[in-house]
C-alpha distance (Angstrom), angle and dihedral (degrees) to the residues before:
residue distance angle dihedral
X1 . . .
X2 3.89 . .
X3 3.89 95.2 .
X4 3.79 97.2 40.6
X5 3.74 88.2 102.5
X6 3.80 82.7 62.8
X7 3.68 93.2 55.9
X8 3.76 92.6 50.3
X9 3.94 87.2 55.6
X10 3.81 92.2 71.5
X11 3.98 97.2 42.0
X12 3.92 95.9 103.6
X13 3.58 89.1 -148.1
X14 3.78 97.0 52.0
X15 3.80 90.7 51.5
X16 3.65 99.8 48.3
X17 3.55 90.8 56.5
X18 3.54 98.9 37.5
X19 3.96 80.9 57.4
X20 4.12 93.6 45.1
X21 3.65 87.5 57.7
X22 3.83 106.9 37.9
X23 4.35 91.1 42.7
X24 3.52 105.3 80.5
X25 4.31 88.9 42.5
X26 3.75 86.7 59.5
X27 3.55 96.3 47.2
X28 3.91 95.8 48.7
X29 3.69 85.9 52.1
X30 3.39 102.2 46.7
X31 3.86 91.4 56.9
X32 3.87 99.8 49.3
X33 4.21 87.9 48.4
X34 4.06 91.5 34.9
X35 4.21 83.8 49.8
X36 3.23 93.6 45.0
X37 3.76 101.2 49.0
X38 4.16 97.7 44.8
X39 3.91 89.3 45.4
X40 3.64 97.5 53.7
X41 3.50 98.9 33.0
X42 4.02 87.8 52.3
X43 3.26 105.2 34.7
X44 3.82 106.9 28.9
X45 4.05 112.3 24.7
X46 3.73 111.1 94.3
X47 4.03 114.2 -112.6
X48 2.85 117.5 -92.7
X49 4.11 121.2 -90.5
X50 4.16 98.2 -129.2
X51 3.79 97.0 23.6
X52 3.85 110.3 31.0
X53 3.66 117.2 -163.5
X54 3.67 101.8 -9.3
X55 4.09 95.2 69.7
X56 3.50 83.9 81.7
X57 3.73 108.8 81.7
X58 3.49 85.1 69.0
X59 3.77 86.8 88.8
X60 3.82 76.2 75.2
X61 3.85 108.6 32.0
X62 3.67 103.1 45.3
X63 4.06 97.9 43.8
X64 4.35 86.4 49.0
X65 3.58 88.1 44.3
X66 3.91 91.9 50.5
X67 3.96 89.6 48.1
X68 3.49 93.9 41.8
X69 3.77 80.8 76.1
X70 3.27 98.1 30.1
X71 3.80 86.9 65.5
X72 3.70 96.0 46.5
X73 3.70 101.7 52.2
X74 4.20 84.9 45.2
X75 3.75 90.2 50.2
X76 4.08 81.8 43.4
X77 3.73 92.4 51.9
X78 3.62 97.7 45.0
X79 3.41 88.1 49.7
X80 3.57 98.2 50.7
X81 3.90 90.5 49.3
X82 3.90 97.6 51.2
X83 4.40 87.7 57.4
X84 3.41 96.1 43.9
X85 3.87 109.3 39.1
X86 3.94 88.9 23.7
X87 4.19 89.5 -125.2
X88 4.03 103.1 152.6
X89 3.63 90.6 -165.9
X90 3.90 80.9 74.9
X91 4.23 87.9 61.2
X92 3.85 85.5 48.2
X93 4.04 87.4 53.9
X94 3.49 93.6 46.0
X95 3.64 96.9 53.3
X96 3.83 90.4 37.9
X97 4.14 84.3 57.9
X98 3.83 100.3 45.9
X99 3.51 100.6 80.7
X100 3.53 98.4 35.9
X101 3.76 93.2 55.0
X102 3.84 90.6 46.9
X103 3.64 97.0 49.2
X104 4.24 89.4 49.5
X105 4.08 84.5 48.8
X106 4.13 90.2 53.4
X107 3.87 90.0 42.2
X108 4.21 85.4 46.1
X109 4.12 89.4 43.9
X110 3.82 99.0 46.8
X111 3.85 95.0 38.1
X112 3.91 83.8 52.1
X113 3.51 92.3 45.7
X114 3.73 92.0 56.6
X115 3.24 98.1 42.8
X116 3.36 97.5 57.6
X117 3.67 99.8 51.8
X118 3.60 87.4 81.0
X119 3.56 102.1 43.6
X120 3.60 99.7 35.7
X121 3.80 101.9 27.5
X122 3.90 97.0 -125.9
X123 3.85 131.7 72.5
X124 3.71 100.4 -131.0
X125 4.08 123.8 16.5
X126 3.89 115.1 -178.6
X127 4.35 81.7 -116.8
X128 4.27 97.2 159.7
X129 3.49 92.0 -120.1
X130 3.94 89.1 58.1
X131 3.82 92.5 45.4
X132 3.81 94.6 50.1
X133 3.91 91.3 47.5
X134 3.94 83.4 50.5
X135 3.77 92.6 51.0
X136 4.24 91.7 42.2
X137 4.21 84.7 55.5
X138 3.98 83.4 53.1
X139 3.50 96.0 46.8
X140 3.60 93.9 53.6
X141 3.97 90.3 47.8
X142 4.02 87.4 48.5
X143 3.79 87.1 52.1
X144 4.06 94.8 49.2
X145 3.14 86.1 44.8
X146 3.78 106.3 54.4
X147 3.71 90.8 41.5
X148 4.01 85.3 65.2
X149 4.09 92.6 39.9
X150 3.90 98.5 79.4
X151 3.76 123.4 67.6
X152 3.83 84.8 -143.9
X153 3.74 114.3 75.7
X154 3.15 105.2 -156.2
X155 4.12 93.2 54.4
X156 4.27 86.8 52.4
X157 3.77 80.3 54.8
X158 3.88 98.6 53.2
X159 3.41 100.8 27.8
X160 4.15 91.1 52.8
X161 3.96 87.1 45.9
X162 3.69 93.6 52.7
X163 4.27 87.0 53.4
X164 3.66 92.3 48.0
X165 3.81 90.3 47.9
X166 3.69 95.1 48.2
X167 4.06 86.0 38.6
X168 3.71 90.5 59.7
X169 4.12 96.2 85.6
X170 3.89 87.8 70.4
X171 3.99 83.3 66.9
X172 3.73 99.4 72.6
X173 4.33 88.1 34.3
X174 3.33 80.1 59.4
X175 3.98 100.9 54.3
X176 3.65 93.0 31.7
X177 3.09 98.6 48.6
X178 3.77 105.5 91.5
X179 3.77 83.8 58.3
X180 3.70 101.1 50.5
X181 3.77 107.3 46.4
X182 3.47 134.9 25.0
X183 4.05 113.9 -76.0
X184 3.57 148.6 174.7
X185 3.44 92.3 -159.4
X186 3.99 105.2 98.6
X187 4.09 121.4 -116.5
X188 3.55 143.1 -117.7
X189 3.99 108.1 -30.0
X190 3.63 105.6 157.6
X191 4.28 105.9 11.3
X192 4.02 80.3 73.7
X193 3.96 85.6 89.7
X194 3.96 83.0 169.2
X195 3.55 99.4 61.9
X196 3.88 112.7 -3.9
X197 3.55 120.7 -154.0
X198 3.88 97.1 -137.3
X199 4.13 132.8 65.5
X200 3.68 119.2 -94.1
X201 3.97 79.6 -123.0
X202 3.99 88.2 61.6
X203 3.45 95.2 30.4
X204 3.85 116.9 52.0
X205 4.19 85.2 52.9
X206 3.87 92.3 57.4
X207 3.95 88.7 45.4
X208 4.28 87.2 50.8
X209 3.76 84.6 48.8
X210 4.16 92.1 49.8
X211 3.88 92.4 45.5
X212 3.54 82.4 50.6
X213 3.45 104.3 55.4
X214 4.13 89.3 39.9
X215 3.98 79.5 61.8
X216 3.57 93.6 43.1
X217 3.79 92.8 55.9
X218 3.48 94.4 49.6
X219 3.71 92.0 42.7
X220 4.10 87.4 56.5
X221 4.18 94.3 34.9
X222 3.72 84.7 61.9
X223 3.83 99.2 48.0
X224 3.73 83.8 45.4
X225 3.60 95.2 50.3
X226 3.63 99.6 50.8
X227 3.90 85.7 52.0
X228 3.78 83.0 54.7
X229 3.61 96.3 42.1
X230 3.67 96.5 57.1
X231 3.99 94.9 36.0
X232 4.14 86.4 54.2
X233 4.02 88.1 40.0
X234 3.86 104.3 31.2
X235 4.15 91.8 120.4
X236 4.11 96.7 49.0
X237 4.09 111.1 93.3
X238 3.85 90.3 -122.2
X239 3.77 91.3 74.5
X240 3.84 87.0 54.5
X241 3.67 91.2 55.1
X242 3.91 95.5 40.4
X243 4.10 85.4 54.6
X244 3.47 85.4 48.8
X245 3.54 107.0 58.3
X246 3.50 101.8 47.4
């Protein structure tokens, strides 16, 4: 009895309407914490004492950085779960993630990029964590794009979930990798949940912002899946009846 929740997570019917009813929820939150987050954090956090003004897009850098791996190691998961338990709701996840995560990693890699023009005095330095974002937005355009390579579905599907699996170790280089090589790219400021190195005043606004993009992504994963869902499904009477009732 305790894992029939997990059972009902690969009936396509059970997810798409888990997904129709839990959307518009995550969307309404996401813009009250998202609105929040970027109003305070522009408008009412103090500059910052080294960079001024221009600390504050990281109310959009560091939360699309965060989900930019977020989405990866979902898309990785989901992946994982459809080859080895043989759940094709876990393809439809997977491909439901893939943009999402790639869009967050160009928001993270262009808000970093102008950011550091001012505090490094270039656009784009070949910094490792830079350079592993870069390759993570490639790996998520190889994995859309093998999915769509094959004539047979179902070999895009397990062919793009064994690259996402494999593409997974660039997740930790990624957060580790201000620690392991040399790097312009500052450290840790707000994982140290001990001791943080930023105000409450500059910090709870950022954190608003990162719940809100968390909800965001959902919010946009389930849209995306039930697009999936009934693409993958469209010839099963269910779908009929789904259409039907709305």
């Amino acid at each position: 009895m305790k894992w029939t929740w997990f059972h009902k997570l690969g009936s396509p019917p059970y997810v798409y309407r888990l997904a129709r009813s839990i959307g518009p929820w995550l969307y309404a939150l996401a813009a009250l914490t998202i609105g929040y987050g970027v109003v305070a954090g522009l408008f009412f956090a103090p500059a910052d004492y080294q960079q001024g003004d221009a600390f504050r897009i990281i109310y959009v850098h560091a939360p699309a950085a965060w989900m930019s791996l977020s989405a990866y190691t979902t898309m990785a998961l989901a992946g994982a779960v459809a080859l080895i338990w043989r759940i094709k709701i876990g393809h439809a996840v997977a491909a439901a993630c893939a943009p999402i995560g790639a869009s967050f990693t160009l928001a993270a890699l262009i808000t970093g990029s102008l950011w550091g023009r001012p505090m490094w005095g270039t656009f784009w330095a070949w910094d490792p964590r830079l350079t592993s974002e870069l390759i993570l937005m490639f790996l998520y355009f190889g994995v859309m794009s093998l999915r769509q390579a094959f004539d047979d579905p179902a070999r895009g599907d397990r062919t793009a979930a064994v690259l996402a699996i494999v593409g997974v170790v660039n997740v930790p280089i990624i957060h580790y990798s201000v620690q392991w090589w040399n790097s312009l790219h500052q450290g840790a400021t707000v994982a140290k949940f001990a001791k943080p190195s930023m105000p409450g005043s500059m910090l709870w606004p950022l954190l608003s912002v990162l719940l809100g993009f968390m909800l965001f992504f959902g919010a946009v994963l389930c849209t995306r899946l039930r697009a999936e869902v009934l693409n993958r499904e469209r010839q099963s009477s269910w779908i009929k009846e789904a259409l039907s009732s709305r």
